[in-house]
C-alpha positions, 0 to 999 in steps of 0.5 A: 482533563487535569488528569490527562495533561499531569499523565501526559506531563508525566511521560514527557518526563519519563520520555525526556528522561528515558531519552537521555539514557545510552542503550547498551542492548537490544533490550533495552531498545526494545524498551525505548521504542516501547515507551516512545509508542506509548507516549506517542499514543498519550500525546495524540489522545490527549491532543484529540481531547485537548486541542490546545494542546499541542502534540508534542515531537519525538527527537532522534536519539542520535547517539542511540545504539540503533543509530550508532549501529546503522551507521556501523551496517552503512559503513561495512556495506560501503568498505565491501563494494570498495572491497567487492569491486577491487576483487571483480578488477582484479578477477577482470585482469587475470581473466584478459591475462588468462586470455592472452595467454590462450592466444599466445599458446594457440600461437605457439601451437600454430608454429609448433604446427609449421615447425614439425611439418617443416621437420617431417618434410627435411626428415624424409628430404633427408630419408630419401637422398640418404636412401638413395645411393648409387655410383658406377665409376671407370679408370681412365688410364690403363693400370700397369706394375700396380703394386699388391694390396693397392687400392685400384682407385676408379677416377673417371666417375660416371655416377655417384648419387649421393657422393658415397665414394670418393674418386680420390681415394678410390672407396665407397663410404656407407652413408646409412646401415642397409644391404648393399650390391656391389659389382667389379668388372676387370679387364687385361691384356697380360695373364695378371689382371686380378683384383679383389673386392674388400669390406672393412679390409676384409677380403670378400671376392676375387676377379680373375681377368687373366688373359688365356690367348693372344686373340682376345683380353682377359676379363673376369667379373663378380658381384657381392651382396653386403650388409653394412653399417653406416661408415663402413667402407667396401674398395677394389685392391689389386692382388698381383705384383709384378707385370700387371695390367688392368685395362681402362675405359669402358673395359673396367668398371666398379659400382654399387647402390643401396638395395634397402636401409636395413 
């Protein structure tokens, strides 16, 4: 039993003074459990031989590098869910941006929507009132001494779809590029009674409405189709000078209309 308390003395010493040592590697940890295993197993074989004796404790080496290093794993784990739920808020914040984003691009799109309906419609609004053009128009007072190479200028409108001739000056301006037809009817009671049909101060058609006999008026008629490009101007010129006279009301007309854009 001496024996037993001198080997258990022994390694208490050993133990106490192992204790007091700081570790530096994993080896040497490795030798510390060793030891304390070792004196726990003395100690309770000695306690079971003498139970006056009584067991002795195992302090914590709290400066160990075991402690020290599950202090450290503690801490980084702590410093990385701060860190981790930082990042999950911030990827939660560019997630709700990237969807009011979404929804402000699905807005914009239904608008872009309206808006290009609404354009389509004014588009072919507008494709449709420049496709239709067609005025037919009358003197009101009888033309007489008219001087050559004036405009005859037709002021009693009857039809103008589109306002593409102007009563004030007598021409007919093409609103868009297409084939046009265009008709003259004159009418006179003197042999003068001419007029001509002109494109861009181009003379395409004359009318002759001489009169031939004391019984009946001079008439004469003429037709032209034309292509033109928008802004180009078609107008009706007297060609006589003179005793010259070209009948008004429903005896003279002048009119035209787009046949197709072109």
């Amino acid at each position: 039993m001496n024996e037993t308390q001198s080997v258990l003395s022994v390694a208490l010493s050993c133990q106490s003074l192992y204790i007091q040592h700081k570790y530096v590697n994993s080896v040497g940890n490795m030798v510390f459990w060793t030891w304390i295993l070792l004196l726990r197993y003395i100690s309770d074989t000695a306690c079971l031989l003498n139970p006056e004796i009584p067991p002795p404790t195992t302090p914590t080496p709290i400066n160990s590098p075991d402690s020290q290093f599950m202090r450290q794993l503690l801490l980084q784990e702590q410093q990385l869910r701060i860190e981790l739920q930082k990042q999950i808020t911030s990827i939660q914040s560019q997630v709700q941006d990237l969807r009011n984003n979404v929804d402000t691009c699905e807005n914009n799109y239904r608008n872009l929507q309206s808006t290009f309906a609404e354009f389509n419609k004014n588009i072919s609004a507008s494709t449709n009132n420049l496709s239709q053009v067609a005025f037919f128009v009358r003197l009101r007072n009888k033309i007489t001494n008219h001087h050559q190479s004036t405009i005859i200028v037709f002021d009693d409108v009857q039809l103008n779809t589109g306002n593409a001739y102007d009563p004030h000056i007598g021409t007919f301006t093409a609103p868009v590029d297409g084939i046009y037809k265009f008709d003259l009817v004159l009418s006179s009671d003197v042999e003068n009674g001419h007029g001509e049909i002109m494109h861009n101060g181009v003379r395409v058609l004359d009318v002759y409405a001489d009169k031939l006999n004391s019984m009946w008026y001079g008439r004469g008629s003429g037709s032209i189709i034309v292509r033109m490009t928008q802004g180009d101007k078609v107008w009706i010129q007297n060609t006589d000078t003179g005793n010259t006279v070209i009948n008004a009301g429903v005896e003279t007309a002048f009119s035209g209309h787009l046949l197709y854009p072109a």
